[in-house]
C-alpha positions in Angstrom: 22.8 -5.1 -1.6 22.2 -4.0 -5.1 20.6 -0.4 -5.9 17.4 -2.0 -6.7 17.4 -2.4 -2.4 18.4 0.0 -1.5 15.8 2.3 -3.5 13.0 0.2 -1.8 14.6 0.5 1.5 14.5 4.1 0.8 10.9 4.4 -0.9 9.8 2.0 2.7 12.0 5.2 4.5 9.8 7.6 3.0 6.3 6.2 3.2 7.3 5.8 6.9 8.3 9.2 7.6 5.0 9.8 5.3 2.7 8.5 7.9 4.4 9.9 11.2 4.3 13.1 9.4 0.7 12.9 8.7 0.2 11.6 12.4 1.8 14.7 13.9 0.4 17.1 11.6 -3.4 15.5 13.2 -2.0 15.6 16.7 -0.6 19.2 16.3 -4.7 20.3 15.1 -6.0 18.7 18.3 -3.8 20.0 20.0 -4.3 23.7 18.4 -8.4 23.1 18.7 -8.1 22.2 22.6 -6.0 25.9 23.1 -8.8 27.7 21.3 -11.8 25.9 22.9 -10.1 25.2 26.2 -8.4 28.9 26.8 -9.3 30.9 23.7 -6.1 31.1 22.3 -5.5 30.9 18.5 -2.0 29.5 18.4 1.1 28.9 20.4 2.4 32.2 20.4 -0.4 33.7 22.1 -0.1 31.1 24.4 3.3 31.7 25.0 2.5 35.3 25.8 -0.4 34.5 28.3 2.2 32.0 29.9 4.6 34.8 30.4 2.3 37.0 31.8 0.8 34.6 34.0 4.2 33.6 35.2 5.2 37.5 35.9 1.6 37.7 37.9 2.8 34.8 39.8 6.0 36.1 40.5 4.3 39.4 41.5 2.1 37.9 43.9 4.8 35.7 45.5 6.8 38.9 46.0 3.8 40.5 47.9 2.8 37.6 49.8 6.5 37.4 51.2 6.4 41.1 52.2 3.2 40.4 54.0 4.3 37.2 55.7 7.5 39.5 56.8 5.4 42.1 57.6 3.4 39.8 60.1 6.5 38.2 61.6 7.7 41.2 62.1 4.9 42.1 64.2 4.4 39.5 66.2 8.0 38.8 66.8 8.1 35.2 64.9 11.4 33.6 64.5 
């Protein structure tokens, strides 16, 4: 393969990675518009924070509702 090829291998390379560039730079917007218009967030690190906090919520009310479900079998004698 002479170099005259292999620079229109490369140059085919590059419009390539061109186009899949440009298609994930549209599917990265989308996505970006649905977080704002589906939960009002304004980019991925706020929606990294409201996942946190929604996992530590979660995690609080599991903690609660197993205190309360030992609670209960406590009082009725469950096994």
């Amino acid at each position: 393969m002479n170099q005259e090829e292999k620079l229109l291998q490369y140059k085919e390379k590059i419009e390539r990675a061109k186009v899949e560039l440009s298609q994930l730079e549209g599917e990265e917007k989308s996505l970006l518009r649905r977080l704002k218009e589906e939960h009002g967030l304004e980019s991925v690190k706020e929606a990294k924070k409201k996942l946190d906090k929604l996992k530590a919520e979660g995690d609080e009310f599991e903690e609660k509702l197993e205190a309360k479900l030992a609670e209960i079998e406590q009082k009725y004698d469950f096994d």
